[in-house]
C-alpha positions in Angstrom: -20.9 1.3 121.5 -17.4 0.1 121.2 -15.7 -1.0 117.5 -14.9 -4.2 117.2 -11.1 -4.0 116.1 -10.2 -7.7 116.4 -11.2 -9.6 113.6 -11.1 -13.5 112.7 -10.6 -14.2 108.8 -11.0 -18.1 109.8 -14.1 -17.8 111.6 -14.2 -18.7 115.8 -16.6 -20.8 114.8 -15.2 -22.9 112.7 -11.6 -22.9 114.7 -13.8 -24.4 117.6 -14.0 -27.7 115.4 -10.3 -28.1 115.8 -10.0 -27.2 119.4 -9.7 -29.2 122.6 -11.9 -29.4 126.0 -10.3 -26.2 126.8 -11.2 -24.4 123.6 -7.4 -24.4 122.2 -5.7 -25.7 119.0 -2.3 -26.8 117.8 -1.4 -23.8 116.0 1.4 -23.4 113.8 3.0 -20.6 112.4 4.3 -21.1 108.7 6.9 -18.3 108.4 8.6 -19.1 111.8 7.9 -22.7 112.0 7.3 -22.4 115.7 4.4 -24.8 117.2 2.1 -23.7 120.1 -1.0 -24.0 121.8 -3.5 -21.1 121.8 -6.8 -20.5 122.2 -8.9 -20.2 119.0 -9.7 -16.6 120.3 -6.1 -15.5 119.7 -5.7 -17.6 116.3 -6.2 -16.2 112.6 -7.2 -12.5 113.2 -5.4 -9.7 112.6 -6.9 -6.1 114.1 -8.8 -4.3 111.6 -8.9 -6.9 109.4 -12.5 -6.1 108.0 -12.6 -2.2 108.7 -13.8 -0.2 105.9 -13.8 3.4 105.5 -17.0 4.8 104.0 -18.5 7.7 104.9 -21.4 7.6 107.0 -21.3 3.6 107.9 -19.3 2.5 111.2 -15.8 0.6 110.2 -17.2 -2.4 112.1 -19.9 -3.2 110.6 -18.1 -5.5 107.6 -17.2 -7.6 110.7 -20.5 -7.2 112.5 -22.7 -8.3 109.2 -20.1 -11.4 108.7 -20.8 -12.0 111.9 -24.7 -12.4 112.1 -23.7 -15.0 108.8 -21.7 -17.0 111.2 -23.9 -17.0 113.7 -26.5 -18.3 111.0 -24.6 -20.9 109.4 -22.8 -22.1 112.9 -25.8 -24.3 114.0 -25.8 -25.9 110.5 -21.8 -26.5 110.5 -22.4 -28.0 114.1 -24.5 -30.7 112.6 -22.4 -31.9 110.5 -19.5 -32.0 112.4 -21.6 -34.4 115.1 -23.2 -36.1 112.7 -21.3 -36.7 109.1 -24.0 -36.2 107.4 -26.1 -33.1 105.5 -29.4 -34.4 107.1 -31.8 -36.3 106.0 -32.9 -34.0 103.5 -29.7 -31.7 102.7 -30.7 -29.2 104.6 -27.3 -28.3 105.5 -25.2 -28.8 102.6 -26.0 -24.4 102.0 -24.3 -23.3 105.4 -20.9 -25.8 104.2 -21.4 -24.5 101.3 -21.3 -20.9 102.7 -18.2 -21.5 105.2 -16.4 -22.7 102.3 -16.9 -19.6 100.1 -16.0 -17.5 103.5 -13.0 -19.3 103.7 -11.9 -19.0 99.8 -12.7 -15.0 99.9 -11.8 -14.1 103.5 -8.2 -14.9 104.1 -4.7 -12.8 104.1 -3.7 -14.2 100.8 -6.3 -14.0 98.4 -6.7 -10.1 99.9 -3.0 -10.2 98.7 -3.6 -11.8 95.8 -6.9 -9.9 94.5 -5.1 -6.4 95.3 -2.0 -7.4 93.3 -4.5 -8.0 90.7 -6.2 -4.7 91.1 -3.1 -3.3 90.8 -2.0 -5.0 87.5 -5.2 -4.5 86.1 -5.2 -0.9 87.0 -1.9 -0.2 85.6 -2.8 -2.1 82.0 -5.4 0.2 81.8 -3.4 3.4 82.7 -0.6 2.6 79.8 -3.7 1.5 77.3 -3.5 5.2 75.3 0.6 5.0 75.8 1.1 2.1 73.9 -0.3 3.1 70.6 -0.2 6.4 68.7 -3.3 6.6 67.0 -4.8 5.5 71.0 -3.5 8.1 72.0 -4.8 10.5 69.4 -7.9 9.3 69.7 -7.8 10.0 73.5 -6.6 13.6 73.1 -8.9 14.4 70.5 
């Protein structure tokens, strides 16, 4: 079975609300400033995005689980695109609710921006017994 080596961190289908007849959007590309048209296939992925490397589970299958919860929460997004509403009963309000926490968590800078925080966090911890002698001697001891 083949890896899936693509991966969207805006979800397709979510891109697909912003798209014309022939499934393509008016893109444009904040470090260049250069406006085009693409097709929402070719938009906001970067290969390998979602590969992990453990030992004993396929490097896909980050991208395959997040995509079984778009595929759950695409009908529900649907709706309320067509109809501006929850439903009658809220019924919907979870899968916005779970596109929006996809989109805060899933995206190029707040990977940046939690692994510059890893790091920081990682060093403070690394100079802790450093800083102060009787740390360190109780460290050593």
């Amino acid at each position: 079975m083949a890896v899936a080596r693509k991966h969207h961190y805006l979800p397709q289908m979510y891109l697909t609300g912003f798209a014309n007849d022939k499934d393509q959007c008016f893109v444009v590309d904040a470090s260049t400033r250069k406006a085009f048209t693409s097709s929402t296939a070719k938009i906001a992925k970067e290969q390998d995005y979602n590969t992990i490397e453990i030992q004993g589970v396929p490097a896909d299958a980050l991208e395959k689980e997040l995509g079984k919860l778009e595929g759950v929460i695409a009908p529900g997004i649907k709706r309320v695109r067509e109809t501006a509403s929850f439903g009658a009963s809220g019924e919907n309000r979870e899968d916005i609710i779970n596109l929006i926490t996809l989109l805060a968590v899933r995206n190029p800078c707040a990977r940046h921006d939690m692994g510059k925080l890893y790091t920081e966090l990682l060093q403070a911890m690394v100079a802790m017994p450093f800083e102060d002698p009787a740390r360190w001697d109780a460290v050593v001891e």
